[in-house]
RODO-2510 file (C-alpha; in nm, 4 decimals, decimal comma):
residues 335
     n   res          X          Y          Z
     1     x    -3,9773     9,8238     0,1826
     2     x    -3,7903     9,5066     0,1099
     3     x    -3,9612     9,2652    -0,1687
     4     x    -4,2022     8,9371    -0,1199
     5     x    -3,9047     8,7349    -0,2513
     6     x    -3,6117     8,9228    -0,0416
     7     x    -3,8141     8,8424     0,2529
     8     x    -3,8841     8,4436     0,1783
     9     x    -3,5530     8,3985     0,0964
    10     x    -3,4310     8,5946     0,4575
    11     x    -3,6630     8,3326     0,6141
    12     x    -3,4809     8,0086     0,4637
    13     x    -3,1302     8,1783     0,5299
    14     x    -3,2633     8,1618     0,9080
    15     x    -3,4189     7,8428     0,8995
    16     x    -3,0949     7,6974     0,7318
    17     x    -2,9084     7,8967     1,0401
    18     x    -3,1137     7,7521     1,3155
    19     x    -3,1117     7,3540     1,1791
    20     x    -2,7270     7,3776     1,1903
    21     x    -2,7334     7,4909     1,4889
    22     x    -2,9589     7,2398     1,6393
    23     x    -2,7376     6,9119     1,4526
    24     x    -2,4622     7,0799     1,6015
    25     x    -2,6121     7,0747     1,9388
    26     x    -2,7047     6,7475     1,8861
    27     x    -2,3714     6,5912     1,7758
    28     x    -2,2182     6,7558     2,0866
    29     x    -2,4246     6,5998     2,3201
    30     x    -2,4052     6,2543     2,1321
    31     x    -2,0415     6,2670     2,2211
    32     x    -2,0923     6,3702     2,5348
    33     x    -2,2349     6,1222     2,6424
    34     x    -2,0962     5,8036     2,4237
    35     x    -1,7235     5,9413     2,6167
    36     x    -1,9103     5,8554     2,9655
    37     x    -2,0841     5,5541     2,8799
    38     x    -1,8350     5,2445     2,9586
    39     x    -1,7109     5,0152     2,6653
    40     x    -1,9164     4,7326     2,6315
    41     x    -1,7101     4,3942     2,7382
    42     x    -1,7107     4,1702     2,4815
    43     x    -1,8349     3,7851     2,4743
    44     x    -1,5777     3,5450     2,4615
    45     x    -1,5216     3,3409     2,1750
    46     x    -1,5905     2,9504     2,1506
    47     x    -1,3129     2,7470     2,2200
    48     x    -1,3970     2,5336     1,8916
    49     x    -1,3650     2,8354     1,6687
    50     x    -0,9624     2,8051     1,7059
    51     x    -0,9042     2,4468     1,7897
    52     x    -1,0258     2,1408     1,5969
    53     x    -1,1235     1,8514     1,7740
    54     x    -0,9354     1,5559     1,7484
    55     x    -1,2174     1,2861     1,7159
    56     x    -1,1596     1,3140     1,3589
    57     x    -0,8249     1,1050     1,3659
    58     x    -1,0468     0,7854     1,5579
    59     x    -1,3506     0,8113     1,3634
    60     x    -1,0868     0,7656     1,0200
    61     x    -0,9072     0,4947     1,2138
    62     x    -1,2491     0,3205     1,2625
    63     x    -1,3685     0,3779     0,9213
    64     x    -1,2877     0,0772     0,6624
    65     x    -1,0712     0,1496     0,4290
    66     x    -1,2908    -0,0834     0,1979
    67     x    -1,6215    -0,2029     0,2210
    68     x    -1,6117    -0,5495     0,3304
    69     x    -1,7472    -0,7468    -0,0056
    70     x    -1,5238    -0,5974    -0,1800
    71     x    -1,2078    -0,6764     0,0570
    72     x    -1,2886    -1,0445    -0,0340
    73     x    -1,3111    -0,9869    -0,4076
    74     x    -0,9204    -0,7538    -0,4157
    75     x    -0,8223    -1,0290    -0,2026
    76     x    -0,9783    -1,3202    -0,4158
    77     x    -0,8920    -1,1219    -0,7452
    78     x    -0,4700    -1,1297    -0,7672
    79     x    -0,4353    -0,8649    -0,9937
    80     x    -0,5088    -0,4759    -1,0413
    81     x    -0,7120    -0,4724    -1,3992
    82     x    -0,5137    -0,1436    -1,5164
    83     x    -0,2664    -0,3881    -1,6734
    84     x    -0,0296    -0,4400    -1,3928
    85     x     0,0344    -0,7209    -1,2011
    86     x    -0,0487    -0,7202    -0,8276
    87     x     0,2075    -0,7280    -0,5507
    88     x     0,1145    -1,0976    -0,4731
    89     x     0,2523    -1,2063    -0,8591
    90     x     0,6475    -1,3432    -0,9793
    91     x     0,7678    -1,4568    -1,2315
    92     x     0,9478    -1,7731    -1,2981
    93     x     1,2105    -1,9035    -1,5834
    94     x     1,4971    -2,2103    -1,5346
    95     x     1,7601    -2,2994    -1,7316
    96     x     1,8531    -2,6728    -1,7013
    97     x     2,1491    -2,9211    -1,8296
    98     x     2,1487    -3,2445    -1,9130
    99     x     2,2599    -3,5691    -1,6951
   100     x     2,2461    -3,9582    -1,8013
   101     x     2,3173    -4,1042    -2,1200
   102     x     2,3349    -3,8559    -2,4088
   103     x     2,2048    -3,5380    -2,1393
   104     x     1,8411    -3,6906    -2,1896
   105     x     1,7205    -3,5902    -1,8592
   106     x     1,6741    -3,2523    -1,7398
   107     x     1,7945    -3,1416    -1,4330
   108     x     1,8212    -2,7567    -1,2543
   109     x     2,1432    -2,5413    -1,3848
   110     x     1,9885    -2,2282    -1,3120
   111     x     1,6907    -2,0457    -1,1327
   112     x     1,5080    -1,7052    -1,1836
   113     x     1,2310    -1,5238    -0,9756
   114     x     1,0961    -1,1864    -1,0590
   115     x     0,8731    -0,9786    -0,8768
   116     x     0,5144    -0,7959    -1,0137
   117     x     0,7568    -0,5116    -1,1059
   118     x     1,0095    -0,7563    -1,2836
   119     x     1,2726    -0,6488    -1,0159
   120     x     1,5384    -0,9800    -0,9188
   121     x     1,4405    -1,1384    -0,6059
   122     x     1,6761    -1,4606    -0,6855
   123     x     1,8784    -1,5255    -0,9832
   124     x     2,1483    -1,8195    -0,9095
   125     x     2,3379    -2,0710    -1,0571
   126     x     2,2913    -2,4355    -0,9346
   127     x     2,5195    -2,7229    -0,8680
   128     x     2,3672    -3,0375    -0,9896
   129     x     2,4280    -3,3598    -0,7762
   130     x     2,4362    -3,5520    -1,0966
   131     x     2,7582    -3,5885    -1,3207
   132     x     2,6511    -3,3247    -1,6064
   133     x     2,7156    -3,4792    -1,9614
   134     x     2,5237    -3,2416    -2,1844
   135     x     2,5627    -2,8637    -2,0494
   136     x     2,3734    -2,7380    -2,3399
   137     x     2,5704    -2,4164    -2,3654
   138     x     2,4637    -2,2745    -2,6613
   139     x     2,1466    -2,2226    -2,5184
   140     x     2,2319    -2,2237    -2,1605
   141     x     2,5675    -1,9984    -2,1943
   142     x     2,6373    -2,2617    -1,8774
   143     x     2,9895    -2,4155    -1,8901
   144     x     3,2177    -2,6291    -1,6587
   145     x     3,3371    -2,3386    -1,5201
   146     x     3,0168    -2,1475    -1,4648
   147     x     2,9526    -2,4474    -1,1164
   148     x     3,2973    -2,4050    -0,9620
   149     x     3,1947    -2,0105    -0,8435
   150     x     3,1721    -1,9548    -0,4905
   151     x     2,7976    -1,7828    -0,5128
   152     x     2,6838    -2,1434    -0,7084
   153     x     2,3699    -2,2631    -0,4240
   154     x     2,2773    -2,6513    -0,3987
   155     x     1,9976    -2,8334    -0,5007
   156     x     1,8456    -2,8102    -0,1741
   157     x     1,9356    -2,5396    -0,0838
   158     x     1,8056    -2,3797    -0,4606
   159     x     1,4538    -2,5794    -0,3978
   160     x     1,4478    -2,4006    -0,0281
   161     x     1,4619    -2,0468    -0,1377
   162     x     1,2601    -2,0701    -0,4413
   163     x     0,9510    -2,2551    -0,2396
   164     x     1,0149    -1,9674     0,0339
   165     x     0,9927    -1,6642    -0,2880
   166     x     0,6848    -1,9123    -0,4599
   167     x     0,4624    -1,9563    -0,1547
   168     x     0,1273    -1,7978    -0,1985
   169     x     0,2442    -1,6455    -0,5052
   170     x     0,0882    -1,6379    -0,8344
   171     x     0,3558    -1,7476    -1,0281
   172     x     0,3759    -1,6832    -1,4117
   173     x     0,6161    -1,8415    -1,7111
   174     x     0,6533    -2,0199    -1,9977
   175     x     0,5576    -2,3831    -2,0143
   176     x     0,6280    -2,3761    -1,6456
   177     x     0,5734    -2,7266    -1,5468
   178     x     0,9671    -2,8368    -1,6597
   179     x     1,0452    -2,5259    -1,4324
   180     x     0,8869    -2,7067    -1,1273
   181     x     0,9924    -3,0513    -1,2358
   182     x     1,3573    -2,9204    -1,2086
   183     x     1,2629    -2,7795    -0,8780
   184     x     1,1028    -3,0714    -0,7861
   185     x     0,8454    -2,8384    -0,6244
   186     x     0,4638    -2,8371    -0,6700
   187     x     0,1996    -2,5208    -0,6461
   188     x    -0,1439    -2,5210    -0,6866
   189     x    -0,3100    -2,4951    -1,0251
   190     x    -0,5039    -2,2167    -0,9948
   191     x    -0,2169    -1,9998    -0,9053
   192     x    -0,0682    -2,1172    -1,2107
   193     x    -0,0375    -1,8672    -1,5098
   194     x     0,1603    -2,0839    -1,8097
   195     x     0,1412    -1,8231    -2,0982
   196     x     0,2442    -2,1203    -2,3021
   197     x    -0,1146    -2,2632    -2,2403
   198     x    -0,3081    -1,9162    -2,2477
   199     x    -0,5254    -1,9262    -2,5637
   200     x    -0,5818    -1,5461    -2,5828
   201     x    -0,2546    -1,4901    -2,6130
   202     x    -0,1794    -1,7661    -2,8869
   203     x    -0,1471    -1,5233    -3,2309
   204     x    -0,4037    -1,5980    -3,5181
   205     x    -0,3513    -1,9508    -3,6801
   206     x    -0,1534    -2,0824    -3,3996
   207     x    -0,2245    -2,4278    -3,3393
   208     x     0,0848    -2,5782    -3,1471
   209     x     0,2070    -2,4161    -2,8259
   210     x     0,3550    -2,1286    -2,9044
   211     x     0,7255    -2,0344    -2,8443
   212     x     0,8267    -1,7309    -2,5910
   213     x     1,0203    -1,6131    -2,8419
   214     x     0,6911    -1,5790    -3,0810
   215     x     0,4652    -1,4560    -2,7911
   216     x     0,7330    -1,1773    -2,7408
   217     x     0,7837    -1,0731    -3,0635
   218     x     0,4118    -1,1014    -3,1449
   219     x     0,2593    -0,8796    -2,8893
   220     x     0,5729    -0,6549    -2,7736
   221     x     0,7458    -0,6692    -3,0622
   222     x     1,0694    -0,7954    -2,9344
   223     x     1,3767    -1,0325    -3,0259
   224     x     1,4944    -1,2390    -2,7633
   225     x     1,6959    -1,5500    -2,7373
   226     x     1,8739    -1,4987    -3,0333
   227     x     2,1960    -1,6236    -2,9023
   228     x     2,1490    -1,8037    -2,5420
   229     x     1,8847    -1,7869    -2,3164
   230     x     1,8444    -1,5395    -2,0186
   231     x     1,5974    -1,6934    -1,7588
   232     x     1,5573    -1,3216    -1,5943
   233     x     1,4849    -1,1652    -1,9170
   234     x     1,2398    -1,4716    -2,0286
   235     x     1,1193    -1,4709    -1,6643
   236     x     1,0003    -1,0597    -1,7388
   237     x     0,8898    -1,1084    -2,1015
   238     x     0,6173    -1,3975    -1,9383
   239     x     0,5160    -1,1031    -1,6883
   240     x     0,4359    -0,8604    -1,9466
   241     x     0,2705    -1,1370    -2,1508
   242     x     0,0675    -1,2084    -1,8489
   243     x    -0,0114    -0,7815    -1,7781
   244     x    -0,1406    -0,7580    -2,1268
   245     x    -0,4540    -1,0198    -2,0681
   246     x    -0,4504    -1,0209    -1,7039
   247     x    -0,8387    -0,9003    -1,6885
   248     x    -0,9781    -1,1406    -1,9023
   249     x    -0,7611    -1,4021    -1,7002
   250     x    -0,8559    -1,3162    -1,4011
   251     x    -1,2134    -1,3256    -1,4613
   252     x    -1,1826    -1,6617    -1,5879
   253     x    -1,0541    -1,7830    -1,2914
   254     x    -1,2351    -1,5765    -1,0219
   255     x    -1,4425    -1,8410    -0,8974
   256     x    -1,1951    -2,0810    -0,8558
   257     x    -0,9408    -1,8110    -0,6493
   258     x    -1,2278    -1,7415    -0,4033
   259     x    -1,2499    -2,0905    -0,3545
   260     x    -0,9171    -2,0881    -0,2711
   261     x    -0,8702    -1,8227    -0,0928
   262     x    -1,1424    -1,9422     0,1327
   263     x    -0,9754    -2,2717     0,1698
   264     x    -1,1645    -2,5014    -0,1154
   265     x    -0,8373    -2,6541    -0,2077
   266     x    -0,8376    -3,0281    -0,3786
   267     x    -0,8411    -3,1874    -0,1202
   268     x    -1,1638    -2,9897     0,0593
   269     x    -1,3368    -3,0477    -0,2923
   270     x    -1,2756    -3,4015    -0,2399
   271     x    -1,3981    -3,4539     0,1186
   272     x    -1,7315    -3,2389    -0,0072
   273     x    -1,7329    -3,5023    -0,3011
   274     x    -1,7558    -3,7673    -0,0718
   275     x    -1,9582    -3,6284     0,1557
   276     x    -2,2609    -3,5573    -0,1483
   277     x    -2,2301    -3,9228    -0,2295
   278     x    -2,2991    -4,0366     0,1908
   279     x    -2,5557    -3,8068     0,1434
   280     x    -2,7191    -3,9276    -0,1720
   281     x    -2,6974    -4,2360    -0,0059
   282     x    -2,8935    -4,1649     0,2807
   283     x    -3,1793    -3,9591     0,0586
   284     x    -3,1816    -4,2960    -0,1358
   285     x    -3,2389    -4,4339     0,2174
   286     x    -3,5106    -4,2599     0,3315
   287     x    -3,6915    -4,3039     0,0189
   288     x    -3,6919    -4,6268     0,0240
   289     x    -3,7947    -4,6618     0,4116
   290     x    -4,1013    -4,4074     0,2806
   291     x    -4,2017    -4,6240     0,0562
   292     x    -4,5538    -4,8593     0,1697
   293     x    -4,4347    -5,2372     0,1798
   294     x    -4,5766    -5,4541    -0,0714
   295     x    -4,7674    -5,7787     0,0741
   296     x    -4,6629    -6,1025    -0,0129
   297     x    -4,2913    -6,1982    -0,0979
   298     x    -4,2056    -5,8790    -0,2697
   299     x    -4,2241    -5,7046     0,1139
   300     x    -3,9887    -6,0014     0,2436
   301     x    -3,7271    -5,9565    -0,0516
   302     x    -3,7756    -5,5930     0,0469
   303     x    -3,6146    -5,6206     0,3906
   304     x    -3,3601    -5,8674     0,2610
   305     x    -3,2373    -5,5948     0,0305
   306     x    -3,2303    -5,3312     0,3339
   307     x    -3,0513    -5,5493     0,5307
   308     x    -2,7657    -5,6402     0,2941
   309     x    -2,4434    -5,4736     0,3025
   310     x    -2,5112    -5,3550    -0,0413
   311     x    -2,8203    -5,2932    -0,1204
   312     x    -2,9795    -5,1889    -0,4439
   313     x    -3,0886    -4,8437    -0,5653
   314     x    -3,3979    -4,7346    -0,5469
   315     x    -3,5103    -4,7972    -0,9195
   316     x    -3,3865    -5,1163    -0,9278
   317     x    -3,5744    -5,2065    -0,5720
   318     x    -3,9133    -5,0508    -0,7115
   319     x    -3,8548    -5,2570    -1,0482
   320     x    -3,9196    -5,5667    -0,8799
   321     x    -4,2597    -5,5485    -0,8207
   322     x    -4,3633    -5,3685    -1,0757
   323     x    -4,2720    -5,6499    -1,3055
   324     x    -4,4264    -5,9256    -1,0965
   325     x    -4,7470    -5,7025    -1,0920
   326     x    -4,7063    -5,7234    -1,4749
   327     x    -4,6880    -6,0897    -1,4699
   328     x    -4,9841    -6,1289    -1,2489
   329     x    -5,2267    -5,9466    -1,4126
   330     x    -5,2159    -6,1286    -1,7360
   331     x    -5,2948    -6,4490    -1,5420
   332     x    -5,5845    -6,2731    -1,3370
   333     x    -5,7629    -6,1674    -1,7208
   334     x    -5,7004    -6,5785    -1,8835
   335     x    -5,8885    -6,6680    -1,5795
***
């Protein structure tokens, strides 16, 4: 007779049999019936999911580049404060000879315009319509010679491209009020930068204006006009003068360039001058119509004042009585 344990381990061997025989069953008729069942169709994908819309492009044509406060200030403020100059600065250097008795007077030999990036926009020689009798060549380098080229431009014609270059501009140099004498152009002040007159940029213990030649070799640590001058070389020394203190500068004068870029020019300031005065003048006015009249011959002297063509200021109007009330009462107590 077979053993307890031969037996129980006959019945797993059987039980094992039979459970992979049923999974196998099974699996058949899973694949049975997963071969007759159709394939499932499936959704179709969004349209958006391969093709981006192109709204995008108008709503970052519509958006501002720059909020609108500050578009005034860049526009009011001239320069970029990362020490360069913005796009809407030149430079300007002359070179002039001397007419009349002994070459006393100054007139234009030569004129110089550099851009923000110190690139040439004009650099010509001019014919003076005055007989030259001092050329001062040693610092000039200007000779006889140097007007009879063909590219040598006119006075007028000289004074017509530089104001063209200059409009608008904020124009930097060295004591440049001799360079628009010889032009006999004029720009407004405040888009004036004379590095001559800048105290930041004067070096410790300077008292007198200081020289270009100084500034430069002060700050940048360069020689120039050792020999003769160079107005495109003195033009770009002023500009890098100007990029080392633009920010303080500019702050300086930030009022006064929104004033003026809003159209508060001298002129404006003077009308607005005016028109405060009218209209202190008519406060003054109704002041003194406010006032209660005074009985008696004060309140007749009163209108006589009004009606005059110019008539007295309020404190000098309400002086009147006061000091005939002062006279009066000491009479009033004797009695």
């Amino acid at each position: 007779p077979a053993s307890p344990h031969t037996m129980v381990v006959d019945v797993l061997k059987k039980l094992k049999k039979d459970a992979k025989a049923r999974q196998k069953h099974q699996d058949r008729n899973l694949g049975n019936a997963q071969a007759q069942k159709p394939e499932a169709k499936k959704a179709p994908e969004p349209a958006h999911k391969f093709f981006v819309s192109s709204n995008w492009k108008n709503l970052l044509e519509r958006k501002p580049d720059i909020a609108p406060k500050a578009s005034v200030a860049s526009a009011a403020s001239s320069t970029r404060h990362d020490g360069s100059a913005a796009a809407n600065v030149v430079a300007l250097d002359c070179e002039m000879v001397g007419v009349g008795p002994e070459g006393e007077r100054s007139v234009l030999a030569r004129v110089s315009i550099v851009d923000s990036e110190g690139k040439v926009l004009l650099d010509r020689f001019v014919r003076p319509k005055e007989y030259v009798t001092d050329f001062r060549t040693h610092i000039t380098g200007i000779t006889a010679g140097t007007f009879k080229r063909p590219d040598v431009l006119s006075e007028d014609m000289a004074r017509q491209m530089a104001a063209k270059l200059l409009d608008g501009k904020i124009v930097v140099g060295h004591s440049v009020q001799f360079d628009f004498q010889a032009l006999l152009l004029s720009h407004p002040h405040v888009l004036i930068r004379d590095t001559a007159l800048f105290k930041p940029l004067r070096p410790p213990g300077q008292k007198r204006t200081p020289a270009l030649r100084k500034l430069a070799e002060h700050w940048l640590q360069e020689s120039i006009q050792d020999g003769t001058h160079d107005s495109v070389q003195d033009a770009r020394i002023a500009l890098r003068l100007y990029r080392l203190k633009s920010k303080i500068w500019e702050k300086q004068l930030r009022s006064a360039m929104q004033q003026h870029s809003l159209g508060g020019g001298s002129s404006t300031s003077r009308t607005a001058g005016a028109a405060a005065v009218q209209d202190e003048d008519n406060e003054e006015g109704e002041r003194v119509e406010r006032e209660a009249p005074v009985p008696g011959k004060n309140s007749a002297k009163r209108r006589a004042q009004q009606k005059s063509a110019q008539p007295k200021t309020v404190a000098e109007q309400s002086a009147i009585p006061v000091k005939k009330k002062m006279k009066k009462k000491p009479k009033k107590r004797a009695d």
